[in-house]
N, C-alpha and C positions, 0 to 999 in steps of 0.2 A: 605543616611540620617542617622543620627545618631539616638541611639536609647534615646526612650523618659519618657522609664519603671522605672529608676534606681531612689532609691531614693536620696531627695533633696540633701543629704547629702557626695553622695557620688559623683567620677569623671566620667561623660561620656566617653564612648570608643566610637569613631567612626567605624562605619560599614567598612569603607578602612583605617583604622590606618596602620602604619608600624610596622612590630614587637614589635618593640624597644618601638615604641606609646604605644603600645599596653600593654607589658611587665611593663612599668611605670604606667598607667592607673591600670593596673589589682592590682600590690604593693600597690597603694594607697589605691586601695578600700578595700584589705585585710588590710592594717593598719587603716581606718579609722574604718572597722567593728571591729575590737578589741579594739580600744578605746571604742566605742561606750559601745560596752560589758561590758567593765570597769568601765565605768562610770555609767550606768544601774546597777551593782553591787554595786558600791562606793569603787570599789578595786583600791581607788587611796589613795595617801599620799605625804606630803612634803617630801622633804629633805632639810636638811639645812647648810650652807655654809659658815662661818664668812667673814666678810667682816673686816677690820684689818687699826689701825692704821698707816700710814709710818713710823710716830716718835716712835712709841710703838708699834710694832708687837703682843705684847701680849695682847695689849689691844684690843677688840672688837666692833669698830663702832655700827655697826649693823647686822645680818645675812640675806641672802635671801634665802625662802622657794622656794625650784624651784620642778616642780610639777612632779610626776614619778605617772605610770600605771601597776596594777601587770597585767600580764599577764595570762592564761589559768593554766599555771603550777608552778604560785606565782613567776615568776621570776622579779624583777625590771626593769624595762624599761624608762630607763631618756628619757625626753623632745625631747631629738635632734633627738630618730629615729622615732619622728611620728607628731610635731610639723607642720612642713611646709603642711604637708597632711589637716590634722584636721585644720588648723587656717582658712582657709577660709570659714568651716561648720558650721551647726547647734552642732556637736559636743562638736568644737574648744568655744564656749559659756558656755556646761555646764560647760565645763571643768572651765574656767577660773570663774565661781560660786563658782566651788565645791574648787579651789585655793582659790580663796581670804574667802570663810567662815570657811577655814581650819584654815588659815591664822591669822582670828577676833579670833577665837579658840585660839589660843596660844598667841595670845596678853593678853586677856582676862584669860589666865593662869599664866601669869608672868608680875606683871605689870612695871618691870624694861626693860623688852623685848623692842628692836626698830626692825621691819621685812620688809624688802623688799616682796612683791607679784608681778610676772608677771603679765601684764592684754595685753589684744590684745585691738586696735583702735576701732576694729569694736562691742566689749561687749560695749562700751558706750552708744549705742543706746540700748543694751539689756534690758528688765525692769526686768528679775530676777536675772539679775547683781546686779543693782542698789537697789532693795530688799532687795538683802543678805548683801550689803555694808551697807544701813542705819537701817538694826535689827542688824548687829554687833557693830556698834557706838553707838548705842541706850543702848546697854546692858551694856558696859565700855565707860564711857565720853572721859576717855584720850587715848580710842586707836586710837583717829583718830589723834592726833601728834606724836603717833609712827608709824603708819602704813606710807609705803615708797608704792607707786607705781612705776612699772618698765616700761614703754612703747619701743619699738621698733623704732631707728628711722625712717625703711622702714615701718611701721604699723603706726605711727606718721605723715608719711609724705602723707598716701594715703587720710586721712581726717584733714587736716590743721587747719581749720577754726572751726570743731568742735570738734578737742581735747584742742584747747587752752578755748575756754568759759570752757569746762569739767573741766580743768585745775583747773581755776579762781575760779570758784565756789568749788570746792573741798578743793582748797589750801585756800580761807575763811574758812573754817571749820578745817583746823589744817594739813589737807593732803600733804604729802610731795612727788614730783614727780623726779621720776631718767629717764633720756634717755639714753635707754641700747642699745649695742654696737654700739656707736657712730664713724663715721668715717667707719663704712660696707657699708654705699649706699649713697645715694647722696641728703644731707638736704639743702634747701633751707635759706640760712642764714636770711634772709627776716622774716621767721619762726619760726628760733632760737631767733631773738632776740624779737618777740612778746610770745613766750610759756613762759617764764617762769621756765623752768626747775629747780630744787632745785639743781639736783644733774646728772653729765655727766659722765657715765660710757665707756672708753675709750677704742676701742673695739679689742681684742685678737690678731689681727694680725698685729697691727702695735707694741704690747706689749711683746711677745714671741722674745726672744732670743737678745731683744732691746740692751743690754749692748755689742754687737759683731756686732750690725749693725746699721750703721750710716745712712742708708735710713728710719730706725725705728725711731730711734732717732731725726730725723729733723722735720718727721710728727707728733710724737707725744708729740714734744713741741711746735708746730703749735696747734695741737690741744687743749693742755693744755694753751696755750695764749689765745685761745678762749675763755675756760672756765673762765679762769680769768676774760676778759673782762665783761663777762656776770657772774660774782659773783656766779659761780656756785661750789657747791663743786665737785672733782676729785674723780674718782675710777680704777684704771688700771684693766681690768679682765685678764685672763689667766699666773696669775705670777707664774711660774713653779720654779723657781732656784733663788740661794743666789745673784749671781752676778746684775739677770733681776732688780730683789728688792733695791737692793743697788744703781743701776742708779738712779732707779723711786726714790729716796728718794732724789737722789742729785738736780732733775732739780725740787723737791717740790709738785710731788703728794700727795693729802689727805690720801688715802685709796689705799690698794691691795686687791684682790683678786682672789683664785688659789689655786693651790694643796700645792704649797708651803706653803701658810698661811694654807692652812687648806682644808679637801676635802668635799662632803657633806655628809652629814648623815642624815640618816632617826629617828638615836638616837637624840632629843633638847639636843642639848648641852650645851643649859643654867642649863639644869639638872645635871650637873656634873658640875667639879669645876676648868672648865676653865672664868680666870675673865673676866667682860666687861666692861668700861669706864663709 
């Protein structure tokens, strides 16, 4: 029987797991309890990432605030080592609050600013999501036509029906929606063409080292057809090098982003005097 004690928050280990079960259950629970930590502290903070025009590299679309966790010993901790743990928890919600009021924050500091915010499927139901989204709109009229929402397409695809009313009603009100890394799992095109998406974030692995690989390059002007169809604007993520960029520019993506364009930073880089469109 497994046990019943742990809280809601964290992963059951079963009583006969396999090592291995076991060793992964146990990782989780220590990452999710340090999130948790962090967040109980507010020992979180953006970082931010320019997202960059094709035709003008210099020029800056828009940035995405992507969310980092200090650690016990102030060390920075990006999204990706505790993400998949925390998104299915009570955690994985405050977190995505304590993002997006970060977020209305630096809207509300620069009013030239456009910010991408992560959000998870499952905050939509949340009502201190929804809280902190309509008192930061409420304080700046026009942050809600810069603010860009990010959804996942595997986190998009698990509540279909009711991220697209989410959608609807948000994008009346000025809200603009990106489906981030598109092309990682398996969207129901049925889906795609009722969401609405504003803007198709084209996802890292068919985008890495595209200009030397013509299995990259078939899928991801398959993919970029798509978005065309469906009037959405392009984002390539992961553009690392001159060569990857110079393709993406030939078959007509929007937007790059990547270390190439630019890394993130915890410094706003609107506050220095790099320009933005």
């Amino acid at each position: 029987m497994p046990h019943h004690d742990a809280p809601a928050d964290e992963p059951i280990i079963p009583d006969l797991a396999s090592p291995l079960d076991f060793a992964v259950a146990q990782r989780d629970r220590e990452t999710i309890s340090m999130v948790r930590r962090a967040v109980e502290r507010h020992d979180v903070l953006l970082a931010f990432q320019p997202v960059v025009q094709t035709a003008r590299p210099d020029r800056v679309a828009f940035y995405e605030g992507l969310i980092r966790v200090l650690d016990p010993m102030g060390r920075v901790i990006p999204a990706r080592d505790f993400i998949d743990a925390i998104e299915p928890t009570e955690v994985g919600r405050r977190l995505d609050c304590l993002a997006l009021e970060m977020g209305l924050i630096s809207l509300a500091e620069d009013p030239t600013l456009r910010l991408a915010i992560n959000m998870s499927a499952r905050s939509i139901g949340y009502p201190q999501w929804m809280k902190t989204l309509n008192k930061g709109l409420a304080i700046d009229e026009t942050a809600a036509e810069r603010l860009i929402l990010e959804i996942t397409e595997s986190s998009a695809m698990r509540v279909p029906e009711l991220v697209t009313v989410f959608m609807q009603d948000l994008q009346a009100r000025g809200v603009s929606f990106a489906l981030d890394d598109f092309g990682a799992g398996f969207t129901s095109f049925r889906y795609l063409r009722e969401f609405y998406f504003d803007i198709l974030k084209i996802d890292g692995q068919f985008i890495r080292g595209i200009a030397e690989s013509p299995d990259n390059q078939v899928l991801t002007q398959a993919l970029l057809s798509i978005a065309r169809h469906f009037d959405m604007f392009t984002v390539a993520e992961c553009v690392e090098n001159a060569a990857d960029a110079a393709y993406l520019g030939e078959i007509g993506l929007d937007c790059l982003q990547g270390y190439y364009c630019g890394a993130p930073t915890v410094m706003p880089p609107w506050k220095t005097h790099i320009a933005r469109a």
